[in-house]
Each structure stands twice: as structure tokens, then as C-alpha cells.
N, C-alpha and C positions, 0 to 999 in steps of 0.2 A: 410528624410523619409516622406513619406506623409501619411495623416493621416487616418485611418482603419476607416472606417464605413461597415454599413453593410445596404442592400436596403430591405426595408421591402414589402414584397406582399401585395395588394390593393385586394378585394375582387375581383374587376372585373379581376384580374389577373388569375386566377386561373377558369379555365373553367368549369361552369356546366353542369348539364344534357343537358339544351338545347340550349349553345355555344359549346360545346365541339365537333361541326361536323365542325370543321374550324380551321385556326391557332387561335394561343390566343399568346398574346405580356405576354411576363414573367417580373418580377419587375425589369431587368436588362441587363446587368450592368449598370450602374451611370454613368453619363458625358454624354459630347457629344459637338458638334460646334454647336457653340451661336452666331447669328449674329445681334441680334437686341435685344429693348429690352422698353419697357412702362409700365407706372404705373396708375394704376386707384384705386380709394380710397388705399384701406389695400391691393389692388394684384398687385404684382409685376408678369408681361409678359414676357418669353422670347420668341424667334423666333429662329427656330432651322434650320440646314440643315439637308433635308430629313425627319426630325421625326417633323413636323407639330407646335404647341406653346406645351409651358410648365406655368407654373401658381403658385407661391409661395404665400401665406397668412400667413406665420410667415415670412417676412425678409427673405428670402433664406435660409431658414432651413431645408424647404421639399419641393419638387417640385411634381408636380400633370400634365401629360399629359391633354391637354382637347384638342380634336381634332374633336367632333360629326359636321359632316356638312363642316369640308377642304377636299377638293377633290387634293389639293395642298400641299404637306408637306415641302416644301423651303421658309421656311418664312424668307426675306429679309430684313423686314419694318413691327414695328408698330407701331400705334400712338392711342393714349385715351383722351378722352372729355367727360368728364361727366362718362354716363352709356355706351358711341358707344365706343368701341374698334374695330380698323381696324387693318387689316392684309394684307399685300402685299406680295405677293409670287412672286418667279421664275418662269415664266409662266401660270401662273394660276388668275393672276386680283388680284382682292381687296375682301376681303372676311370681313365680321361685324359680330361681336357679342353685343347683347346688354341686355346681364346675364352675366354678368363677363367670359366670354369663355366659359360657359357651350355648349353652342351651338355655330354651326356659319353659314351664308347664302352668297352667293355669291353677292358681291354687285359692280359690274362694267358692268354694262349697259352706255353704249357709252364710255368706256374707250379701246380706239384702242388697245393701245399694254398692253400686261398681265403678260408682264417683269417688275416689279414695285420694285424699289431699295431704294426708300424711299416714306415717310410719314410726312405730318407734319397738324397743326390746324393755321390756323390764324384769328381770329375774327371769325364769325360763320361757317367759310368755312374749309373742309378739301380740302388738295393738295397733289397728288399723282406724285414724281418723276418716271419716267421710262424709257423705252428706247426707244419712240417713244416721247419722251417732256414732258412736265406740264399738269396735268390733276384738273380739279377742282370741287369739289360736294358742292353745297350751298341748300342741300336736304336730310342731312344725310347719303349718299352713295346710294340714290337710283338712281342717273343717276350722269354723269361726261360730262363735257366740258374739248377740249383741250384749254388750254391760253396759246399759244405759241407766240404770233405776239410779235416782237424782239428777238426773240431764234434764236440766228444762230449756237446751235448748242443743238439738244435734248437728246442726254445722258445723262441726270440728275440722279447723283449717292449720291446726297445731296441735304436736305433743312434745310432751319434755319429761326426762326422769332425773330425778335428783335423792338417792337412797333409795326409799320404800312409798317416795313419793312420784304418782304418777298425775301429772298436768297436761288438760287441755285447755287449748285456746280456740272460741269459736266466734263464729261469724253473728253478732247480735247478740251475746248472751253473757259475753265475759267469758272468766277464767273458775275452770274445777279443778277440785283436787281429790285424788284417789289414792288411800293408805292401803287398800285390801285389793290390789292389783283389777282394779275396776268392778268390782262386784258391785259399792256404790259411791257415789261422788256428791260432794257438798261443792258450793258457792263460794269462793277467794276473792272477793273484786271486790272489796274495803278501798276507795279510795280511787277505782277508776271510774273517769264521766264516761269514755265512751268503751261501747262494749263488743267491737269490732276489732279481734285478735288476730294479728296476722304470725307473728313470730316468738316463738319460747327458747330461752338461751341459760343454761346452768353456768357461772361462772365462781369460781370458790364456794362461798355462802350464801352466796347471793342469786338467784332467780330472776331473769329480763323478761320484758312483755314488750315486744313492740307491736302497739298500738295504731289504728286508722283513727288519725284525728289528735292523738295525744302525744306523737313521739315514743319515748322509751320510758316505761316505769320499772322502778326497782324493789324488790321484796324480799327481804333479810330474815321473813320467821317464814318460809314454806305457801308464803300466799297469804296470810296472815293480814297484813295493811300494803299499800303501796303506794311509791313516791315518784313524783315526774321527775327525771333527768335529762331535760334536754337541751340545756346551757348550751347554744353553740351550734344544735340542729334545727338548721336553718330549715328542711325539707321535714314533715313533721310524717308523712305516711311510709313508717315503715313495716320492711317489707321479707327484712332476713335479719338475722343475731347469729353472731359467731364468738366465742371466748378467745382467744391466745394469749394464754400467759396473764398476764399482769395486764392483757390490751381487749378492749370491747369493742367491736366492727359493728354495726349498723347500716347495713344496704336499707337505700333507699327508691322509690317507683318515680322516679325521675330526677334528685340529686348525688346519684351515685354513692357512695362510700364516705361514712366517716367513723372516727374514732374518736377512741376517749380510751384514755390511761390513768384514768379512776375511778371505777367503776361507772362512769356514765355522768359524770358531775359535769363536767366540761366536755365539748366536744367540736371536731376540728376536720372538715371537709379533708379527704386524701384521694383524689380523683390522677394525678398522673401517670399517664398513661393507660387510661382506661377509656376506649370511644364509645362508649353505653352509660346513658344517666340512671337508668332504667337494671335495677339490679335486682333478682329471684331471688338467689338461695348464698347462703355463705356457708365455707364448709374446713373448719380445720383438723387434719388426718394425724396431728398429731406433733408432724415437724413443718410444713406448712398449710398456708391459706389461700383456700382458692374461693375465687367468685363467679357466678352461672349470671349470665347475663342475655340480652338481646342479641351481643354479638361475641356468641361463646364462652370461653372459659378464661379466668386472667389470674396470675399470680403473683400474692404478696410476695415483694420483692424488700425483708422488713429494713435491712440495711440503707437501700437507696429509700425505702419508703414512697414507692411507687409501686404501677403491675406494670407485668408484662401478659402480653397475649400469650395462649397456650392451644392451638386450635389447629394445629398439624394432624391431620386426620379425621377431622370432626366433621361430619357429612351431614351436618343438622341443617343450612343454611338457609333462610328464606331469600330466594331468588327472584328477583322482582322482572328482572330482562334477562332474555338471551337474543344474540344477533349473532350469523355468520357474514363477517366481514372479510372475504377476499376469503384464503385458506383455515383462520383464526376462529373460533367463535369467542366471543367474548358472552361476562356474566355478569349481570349488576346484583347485588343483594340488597336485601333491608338490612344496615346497621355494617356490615361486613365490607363498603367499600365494590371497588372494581375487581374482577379477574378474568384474566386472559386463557385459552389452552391452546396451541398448535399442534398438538397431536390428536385430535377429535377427542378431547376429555380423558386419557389417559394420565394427564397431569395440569395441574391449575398453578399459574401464578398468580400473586396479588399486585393491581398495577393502581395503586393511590399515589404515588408522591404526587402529589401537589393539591390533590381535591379535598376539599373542608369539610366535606360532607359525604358521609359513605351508607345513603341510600339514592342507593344511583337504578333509576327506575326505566331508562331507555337510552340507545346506542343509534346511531346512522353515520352517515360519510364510509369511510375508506380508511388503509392504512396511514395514506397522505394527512388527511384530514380526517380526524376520528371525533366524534361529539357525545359525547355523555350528559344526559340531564339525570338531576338528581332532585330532591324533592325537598325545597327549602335553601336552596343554594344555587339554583339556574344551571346553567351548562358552561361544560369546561370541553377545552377543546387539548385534542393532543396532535402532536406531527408527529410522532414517532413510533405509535400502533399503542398509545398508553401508556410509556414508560414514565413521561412529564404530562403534565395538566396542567394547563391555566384557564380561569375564570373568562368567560368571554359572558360578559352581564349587561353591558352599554344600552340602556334602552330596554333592557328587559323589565317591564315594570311587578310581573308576575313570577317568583321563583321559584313555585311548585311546577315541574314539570311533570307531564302526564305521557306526552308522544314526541318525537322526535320523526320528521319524513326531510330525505335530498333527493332533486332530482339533477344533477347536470351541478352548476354551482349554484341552486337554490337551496335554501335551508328552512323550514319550521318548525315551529314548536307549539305543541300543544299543552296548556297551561288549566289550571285552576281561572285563570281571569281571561281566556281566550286563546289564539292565536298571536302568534309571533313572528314575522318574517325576516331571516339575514339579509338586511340589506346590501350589503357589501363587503366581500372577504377581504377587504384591504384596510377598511376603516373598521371592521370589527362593530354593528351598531344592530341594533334590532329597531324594527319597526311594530308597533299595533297591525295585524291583517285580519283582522274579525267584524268587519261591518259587515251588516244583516243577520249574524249568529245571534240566536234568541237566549242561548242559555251559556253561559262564561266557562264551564266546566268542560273541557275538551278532553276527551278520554284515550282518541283516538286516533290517528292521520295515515293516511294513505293515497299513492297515487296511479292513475290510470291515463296514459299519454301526458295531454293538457289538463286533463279534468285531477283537482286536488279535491279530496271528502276527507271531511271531519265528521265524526263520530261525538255527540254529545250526552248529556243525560235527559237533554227534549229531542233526541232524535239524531238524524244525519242530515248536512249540509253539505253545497256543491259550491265550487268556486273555480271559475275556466278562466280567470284572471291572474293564477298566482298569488290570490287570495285578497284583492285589493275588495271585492266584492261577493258574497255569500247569495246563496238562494237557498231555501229550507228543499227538500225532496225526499217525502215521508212517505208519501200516495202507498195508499198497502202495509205500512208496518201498525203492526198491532201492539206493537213494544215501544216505548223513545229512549229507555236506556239502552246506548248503543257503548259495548266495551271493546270490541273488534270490527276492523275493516280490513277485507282482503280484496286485493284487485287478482284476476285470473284471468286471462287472455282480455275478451272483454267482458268477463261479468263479475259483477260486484258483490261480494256475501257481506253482512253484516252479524254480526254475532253482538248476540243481546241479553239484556242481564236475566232476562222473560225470554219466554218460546224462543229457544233454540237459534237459528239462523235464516236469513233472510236472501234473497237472492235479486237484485237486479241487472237485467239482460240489457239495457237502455240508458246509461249512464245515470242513474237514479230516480229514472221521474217515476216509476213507479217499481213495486218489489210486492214478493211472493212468499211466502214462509214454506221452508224447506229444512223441516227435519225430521221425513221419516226415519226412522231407527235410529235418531238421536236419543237418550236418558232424556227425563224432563229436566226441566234445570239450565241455567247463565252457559254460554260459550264467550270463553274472555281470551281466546287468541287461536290464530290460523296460521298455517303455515303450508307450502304448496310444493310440490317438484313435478313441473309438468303442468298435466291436469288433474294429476290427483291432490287433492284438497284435503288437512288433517287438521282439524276443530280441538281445541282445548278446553275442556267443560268440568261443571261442579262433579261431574260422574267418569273423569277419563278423557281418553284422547279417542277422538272417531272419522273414521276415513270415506270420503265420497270419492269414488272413479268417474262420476257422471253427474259432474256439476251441483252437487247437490241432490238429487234427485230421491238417494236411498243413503244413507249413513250406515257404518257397521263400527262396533265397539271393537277397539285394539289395543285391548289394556291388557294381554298378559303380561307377571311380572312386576308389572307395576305398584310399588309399596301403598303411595296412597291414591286415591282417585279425580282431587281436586288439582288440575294442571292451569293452569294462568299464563303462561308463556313454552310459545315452539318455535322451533327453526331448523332449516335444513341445511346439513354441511356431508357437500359429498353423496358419500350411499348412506349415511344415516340421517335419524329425525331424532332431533334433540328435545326436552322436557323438562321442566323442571316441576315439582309437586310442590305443594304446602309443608314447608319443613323438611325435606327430605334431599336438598341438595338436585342438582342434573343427574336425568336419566338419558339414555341414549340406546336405539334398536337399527338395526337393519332396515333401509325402504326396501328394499325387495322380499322379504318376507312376509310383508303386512300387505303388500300389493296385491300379493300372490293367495295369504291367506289369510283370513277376518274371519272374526266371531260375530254372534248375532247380539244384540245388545236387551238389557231383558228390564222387563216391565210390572215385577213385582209389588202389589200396592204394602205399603207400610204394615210391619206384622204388631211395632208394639211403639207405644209415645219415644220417641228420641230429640235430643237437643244434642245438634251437632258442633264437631270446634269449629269457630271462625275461620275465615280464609281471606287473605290471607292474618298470620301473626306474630310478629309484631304489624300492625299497618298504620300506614300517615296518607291522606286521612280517611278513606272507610275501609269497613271489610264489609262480608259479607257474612248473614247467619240462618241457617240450613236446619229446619224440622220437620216432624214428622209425626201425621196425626193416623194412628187407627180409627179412629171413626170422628165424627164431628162433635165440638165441643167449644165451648169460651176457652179463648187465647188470651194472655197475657204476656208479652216479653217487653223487658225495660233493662235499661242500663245504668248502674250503677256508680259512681267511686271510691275510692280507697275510705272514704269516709260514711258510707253508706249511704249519701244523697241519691235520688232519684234525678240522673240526667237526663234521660230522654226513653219516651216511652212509644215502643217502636209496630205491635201489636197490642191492638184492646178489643177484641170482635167475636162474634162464633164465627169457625172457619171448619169447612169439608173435611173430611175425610183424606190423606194426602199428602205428599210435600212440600216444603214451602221454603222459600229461601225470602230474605230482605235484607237491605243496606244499610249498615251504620254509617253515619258521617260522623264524624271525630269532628271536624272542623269549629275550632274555638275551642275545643279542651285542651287543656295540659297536657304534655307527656306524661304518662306513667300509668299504671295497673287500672283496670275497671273491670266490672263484671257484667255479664247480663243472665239475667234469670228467666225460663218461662215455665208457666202456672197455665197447665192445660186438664180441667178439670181436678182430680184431686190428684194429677204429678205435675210434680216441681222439677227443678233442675238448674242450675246453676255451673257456669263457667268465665274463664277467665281472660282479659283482655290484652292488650300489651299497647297502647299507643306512642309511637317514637317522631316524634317530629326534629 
């Protein structure tokens, strides 16, 4: 069982007189993916996906957002000298602080590319890994040179200094080495097969490479020759290197942490207390070790020789549900388990004792009866508003769940392999309720009176039986990927992964596309008070008064723009972004006043981050073409195989979003690249099942 805290509200949490005309970020939930990680005097840094840095000043006891001034929230890379802390984000450059995070300024003036995957200091110079090569500032970050000359190969996804030696490690090319602080760099990869560098680690004399495909090698002359060490690692793609002491830590993209206390000869899984297989970054300050993972921050405990969580103020969380149930909303995440708040988000509990699984994807029932499905462990049922969970699986043959709908004491579930219906609250047993659904993958469920609609990825289906029997009711949609279903007095919206939202007047038999002044781009959830209607889409949260008819954008405030899950509790509308924890606004200010939502065509090629990430099993991936060109995007693994190739075509002018499915891979890191004319681009995946 992991262990209860509870996230305390920060003033700035909690919106006054004169923020309160915007979203405002609530104190939670806790956790989130950790991918990097630096230390300056007494603050410990992390670098989040989507949710900007984080900032500890007791040891990882309480975490503190500080983000005034990132216009980037994909922090990749950081690195600290002195009072400069640097930050390298996912597209967005290099970004310095130099007040301990309090603020920060953009500092990549001459730095080509703004993909930056690592950070490092060597003598007075900072050096910016990325995915256009070596970058170098001997100015504090106020301008950057590239020092590429002997790079034959610029995806630099690793640096490491050890003396007057400067190493990277890159994506395809091996391992360089630079004596003349990067002016030029030779070839050190004597002895490795594969040439896919994920992590550089200084330990005594010794130099680690962890390798995609090969495990851990070791190198005793500066890169010279080098030896596999991975007696013991059982998980071979790793993914972080960390030294302490006389001990060598090795995260791995799906078997979590192991060691070895000789330099890497031997090596011995240490995963207790850690609920992430899936580990970023490893990072020791000196007197301890910490690890960045899918779900947050965890600390070598070296004594008990276990972690503990550290994630008391961490607002990074990908939130998969929210539900207001009765006074309560509750919150599911990916990787972070349940949590509860009864003061409309001004403080979160964590309520797992009992569930085995903590990507809990959707909520329904009551405090009586409360239902949590989770994604590879079925639904747990609680009497007590969450406090205990037990598995309620009987008949469940499907244990991905996707939807969760109750009407009275009827219960479904919306699965990966169909429908599911409670047969009986006394016997605890589920039944198959999917005859006539053409496609097993149920995204969605909703209901209106007697009529139950499921939401699939061929479309939407009608069932006036309680689900014993389906009837397809497409008439009109232009889309079949259906992520949302909203019932509203009597009309029915659909929200789709394509053009915007749908509206049926008629219990389904036929439907209307309905998004003027919607963004282009997927709506993956609704949420209603009254008749007014607020859409959750790749672009924001948008509000119809009039059934759909006109949409307006209602994104002040708001950190990031991709919302995936809403809900209404009280006078507020609740939110959650792609990595950025719940957000929370006033309904009467947004009822009262909306913005117009804007239709600017793409100014220059972009590859955006997946949405969500970590995901089990798709996300979604978001580009962007200036003019028409041959596309390429494919997705990769740790090992640089080619797993699925998702665009191969010329495509418009434009935005463009499509679906990864995961289903059948492994847990742990992948990438996708796209190759649109002569820009490339490249990012990072996180799959958790």
C-alpha cells in the first residue's frame, strides 16, 4: 500500500479577488513524470513533462512549482553552477534562472535547435545537448555557439564531464569525446554494438554508458574501449545512471532500478517501494538519491534499501478522471493511484489502500457505492467514498477499462474488449452487454432516460435495453472516432477525435456537426451545468450556451491547452491538462464572459508533445505543416527498431493530429520522429501499462 499524504494548498492556490477571472492550478494531485533533475546550494530541481520545474528546499519533502517566465513546460534537462540554473526544454530552447527558480528568462540566442535533451558545465562553459548537435555558452547563456566539427552524428541525448573530458552520448551514432571544451570531438565507441546512448554516468575512474539494446558498458581509459556489465540486468534499456559512493544505480524504461556495488559486474533489481517500472532520470545531490519517474519523485532510503515517495507538492500529475461525486470530486491519474478533495481542490488526499493498480482512468456510483476502473486491473469498488477498495473482477473478462456509466443500481463498463454490465450488486458478477457493437474498443458511455450510447472508435452505438442489445446510429457523423458522449436535457453531443463535436436532437438516429468557434482539432470530454455545455479539446476548454450552435474559447490562465477530462462541482468547472495537475475557474465568469477562439494557419513546421504522457494504451500526436510536403512519422523503441509507422503521405498545409496505439508493446520509453520535407524532429514517449 503506498503511503497517504495529503497536498496542502499554497496561498497562490486558491484564487483572489483579482485572479479569480482565470483558471487558477488547485494544490493537486501529487506526482507527476520527472525527467531530469539539478541541485544548487540547499534546492533540489526537478524538470517535469508538461508541468514546467518543481523546486524542493527540505530534501524532497515538499515540492514548490516555480515556473514565472517558462513559456515551455517540457523540461528535459537541467543543469546548476553557482547561482545560473539552466533549463532545456522540448522545444522551447534554454531557459535561466538566476534566484533559485524564482523566475526565469529565455536564454538561447544563437542556439539553432530548441529541442535540448541535455545540459551539462565543464569548466566555465555551459553545453547544451540537442537535436541539432553541441551547443556552447562561455557567457552565462547569453548567446550559444554550435561545436560540432567531428560530430557525425547530432542527436545528442547525453553529456557527461569527467576532468577536461567532455562526453556525449547520442541517438545513433555512439559515444564522443571532447579534450578542448567542444571545439572538436572524436569517436570512443571501441567495443559497442549498438549505438543508441541513452545515459553517461562518472563514477571514480570509471565512465558508464547506458545503452538501448546493450545494457550498461564500462570504460576505464576516458572512452578508450568498453565492456558490457550487465550480470544481473535483467531489463537491458537503460534509461538513467547515477553514482553513490562505492554504489551504481541504473533506472531502467520499464524494470525500474537496479544496482550493482561493483562497478556494474553484478547487478540486483531494488524496486521496493517504488510503483513506476518506468524510471527518467537518477540524481544524487550529494547526501542523497533521488529518482524521476512516471509517478513522481522517490527516495533512496540506502539503509532500509528501498524508496519512499516524495511528491508532496508536485503538481505534475497526468490525470486521467475527474468525477464530482455528491460534494467530493475525486481524481484518477496515470501511475499516481486515486485522490479525493472535499474542499473543491484546495487540498487532495491519496485514497489507494487497496487498489493494485494506480492508473485509475474513470469513477461513477456515489459515496455509498463508489467504482473506480483502472487500466489493466478492472474496477474496485469502495463503501466508504475511497478510503478501502476491493477488486470487484467476477466476469469481468476485459481489464482495461475505458468508461465507467450508473444509472439507479445499474452499472457499465466500457472496456478495451466491449461492454460490461453489473449484474447484480449482491452477487458482485459482471456480464458481456455488447451484442451488435461492431468495434470492441469502448471509449465512452453515457446515458439519456432509458437510452444507454457507447462511444466507440467505429462510431457510436444505441442500446434501449440496458445493453442486452446494440444498434449502430452514425447517420451524419463524419468522424467514427468517438472520445466523448454528453447527454444534455435531450440532446446528445459527441465529441470526436476529428471535427470537433456532433449533436443529436433524436436519440442518435441521425447527428449534425457542430463546431463553429471550436479550434480544429479532437474534443475528448464534456462537461454541462444547466445548458450550458464546456468541451475539453487538443486547444482548451470551449463553452456553447446554445446547444452547440456557436462555441467560444475559455482558456484564460490556463498553463497548457490540451484538457482531456471536466467536471462540475458547485460554482466551479474543474480541468485537468496534460501534465499539469487540476485546474479549477468560476462558472459564472465564463458564462458571463468568453473569448473568441482564433484560427491562425500554422506559421512554421512543429511536432508537438503527445497527449496524453505517460499513456496505456494510445495517445495522441499533434503537427503542424506551413505549406504542403511528404510526411513521415513512425515510432520507435529504446532500441531503435521501427514499430509502427503512423504517417507516410504528402499532406496540406495545416494541422494534423493521429493516434498511437501502444497495444502489444511493452512498458517503457519510445519515440516518434517526423520527417516533413527537410525538418526532422523527434520526441519522447512514456508507455505504462
Amino acid at each position: 500500500m503506498r503511503a497517504q499524504f495529503i497536498c496542502l494548498a499554497l496561498a497562490v492556490v486558491l484564487p483572489s479577488a483579482r485572479t479569480s477571472a482565470q483558471w487558477a492550478q488547485t494544490s493537486g494531485p501529487c506526482g507527476g513524470t520527472i525527467v531530469s533533475f539539478a541541485a544548487s546550494g540547499t534546492s533540489l530541481f526537478g524538470g517535469t513533462i508538461g508541468a514546467g520545474v518543481c523546486r524542493s528546499t527540505n530534501g524532497g519533502t515538499s515540492w514548490t512549482m516555480v515556473n514565472s517566465g517558462l513559456t515551455n513546460f517540457s523540461v528535459n534537462a537541467l543543469a546548476a553552477s553557482g547561482s545560473s540554473i539552466f533549463a532545456g526544454t522540448q522545444g522551447g530552447g534554454v531557459f535561466l534562472s538566476t534566484d533559485n527558480g524564482t523566475s526565469w528568462n529565455a536564454a538561447d540566442s544563437g542556439l539553432a535547435n530548441p529541442n535540448v535533451f541535455s545540459l551539462a558545465f565543464s569548466g566555465p562553459n555551459v553545453f547544451a545537448g540537442t537535436e541539432g548537435g553541441v551547443f556552447m555558452s562561455n557567457n552565462g547563456g547569453k548567446s550559444w555557439t554550435a561545436v560540432d566539427s567531428g560530430l557525425t552524428n547530432n542527436h545528442i541525448y547525453a553529456l557527461a564531464v569527467s576532468g577536461v573530458n567532455l562526453f556525449a552520448g547520442t541517438l545513433g551514432g555512439g559515444i564522443f569525446r571532447s579534450t578542448n571544451y567542444g571545439t572538436s570531438w572524436t569517436a570512443v565507441d571501441s567495443g559497442i554494438a549498438n549505438t543508441r546512448v541513452f545515459a553517461l554516468a562518472v563514477g571514480g575512474f570509471n565512465l558508464f554508458a547506458g545503452i538501448g539494446g546493450e545494457g550498461v558498458l564500462v570504460s576505464s581509459n576516458n572512452g578508450g574501449t568498453w565492456t558490457a556489465v550487465d550480470s544481473g540486468l535483467t531489463v537491458i534499456g537503460v534509461s538513467a545512471l547515477a553514482a553513490s559512493g562505492t554504489n551504481l544505480f541504473a533506472g531502467t524504461g520499464g524494470g525500474g532500478v537496479f544496482l550493482s556495488t561493483n562497478s556494474g559486474r553484478s547487478w540486483r533489481a531494488v524496486n521496493s517501494g517504488m510503483t513506476s517500472s518506468v524510471v527518467n532520470a537518477l540524481f544524487f545531490d550529494g547526501t542523497s538519491l533521488f529518482a524521476g519517474t512516471g509517478a513522481g519523485v522517490f527516495l533512496w532510503n540506502n539503509s532500509n534499501t528501498s524508496w519512499t515517495a516524495v511528491n508532496s507538492g508536485l503538481i505534475a500529475t497526468q490525470v486521467s478522471a475527474i468525477s464530482a461525486i455528491g460534494t467530493n470530486i475525486f481524481a484518477g491519474t496515470l501511475g499516481n493511484g486515486a485522490f479525493i478533495s472535499t474542499d473543491n481542490g484546495a487540498s487532495w488526499s491519496a485514497i489507494d489502500s487497496g487498489l493494485t493498480n494506480y492508473q485509475v482512468t474513470a469513477f461513477a456510483g456515489s459515496a455509498t457505492n463508489l467504482f473506480a476502473g483502472t487500466l489493466g486491473n478492472g474496477v474496485f469498488l469502495s463503501t466508504n467514498n475511497g478510503t478501502n477498495w476491493i477488486p470487484v473482477n467476477t466476469g469481468l473478462a476485459d481489464t482495461s477499462i475505458r468508461a465507467l456509466a450508473m444509472s439507479g443500481f445499474s452499472l457499465w463498463a466500457g472496456t478495451d474488449g466491449g461492454v460490461f454490465a453489473w449484474s447484480n450488486f449482491l452477487s458482485q458478477t459482471w456480464k458481456p452487454a455488447d451484442s451488435g457493437i461492431a468495434n470492441p474498443y469502448v471509449q465512452t458511455l453515457a446515458i439519456s432516460g432509458t437510452n444507454l450510447f457507447a462511444g466507440t472508435r467505429n462510431g457510436v452505438f444505441l442500446s434501449t435495453n440496458n445493453g442486452t442489445s446494440w444498434a449502430a446510429v452514425d447517420s451524419g457523423l463524419t468522424s467514427v472516432y468517438a472520445l466523448a458522449l454528453a447527454a444534455v436535457g435531450t440532446n446528445i453531443f459527441a465529441g470526436m477525435r476529428d471535427f470537433g463535436v456532433f449533436l443529436s436532437t433524436n436519440s442518435g438516429l441521425s447527428w449534425t456537426n457542430v463546431r463553429t468557434g471550436l479550434a480544429a482539432g479532437g474534443v475528448g470530454a464534456f462537461c454541462s451545468s444547466g445548458t450550458n455545455l464546456f468541451a475539453g479539446s487538443n486547444n482548451g476548454v470551449f463553452l456553447s450556451t446554445n446547444s452547440g450552435t456557436n462555441w467560444n474559447d475559455v482558456n484564460t490562465g490556463l498553463m497548457k491547452s490540451v484538457v482531456p477530462a471536466l467536471a462540475v462541482n458547485g460554482s466551479y468547472v474543474f480541468a485537468w491538462t496534460a501534465g499539469a495537475g487540476v485546474w479549477r475557474r468560476p462558472l459564472s465568469e465564463m458564462i458571463t464572459s468568453v473569448e473568441s477562439a482564433s484560427s491562425d494557419l500554422p506559421r512554421g513546421f512543429l511536432l508537438h508533445l503527445n497527449y496524453p504522457n505517460p499513456f496505456n494504451p494510445s495517445t495522441t500526436i499533434k503537427y503542424e505543416l506551413p505549406r504542403a510536403t511528404m510526411v513521415k512519422l513512425s515510432v520507435y523503441d529504446i532500441l531503435g527498431r521501427e514499430v509502427s509507422i503512423l504517417v507516410n503521405e504528402r499532406r496540406d498545409a495545416g494541422a494534423y493530429e493521429v493516434k498511437f496505439d501502444g497495444t502489444g508493446l511493452a512498458s517503457g520509453i519510445y519515440f516518434y520522429r517526423l520527417q516533413a520535407g527537410n525538418f526532422t524532429s523527434t520526441k519522447r514517449l512514456l508507455l505504462l501499462k
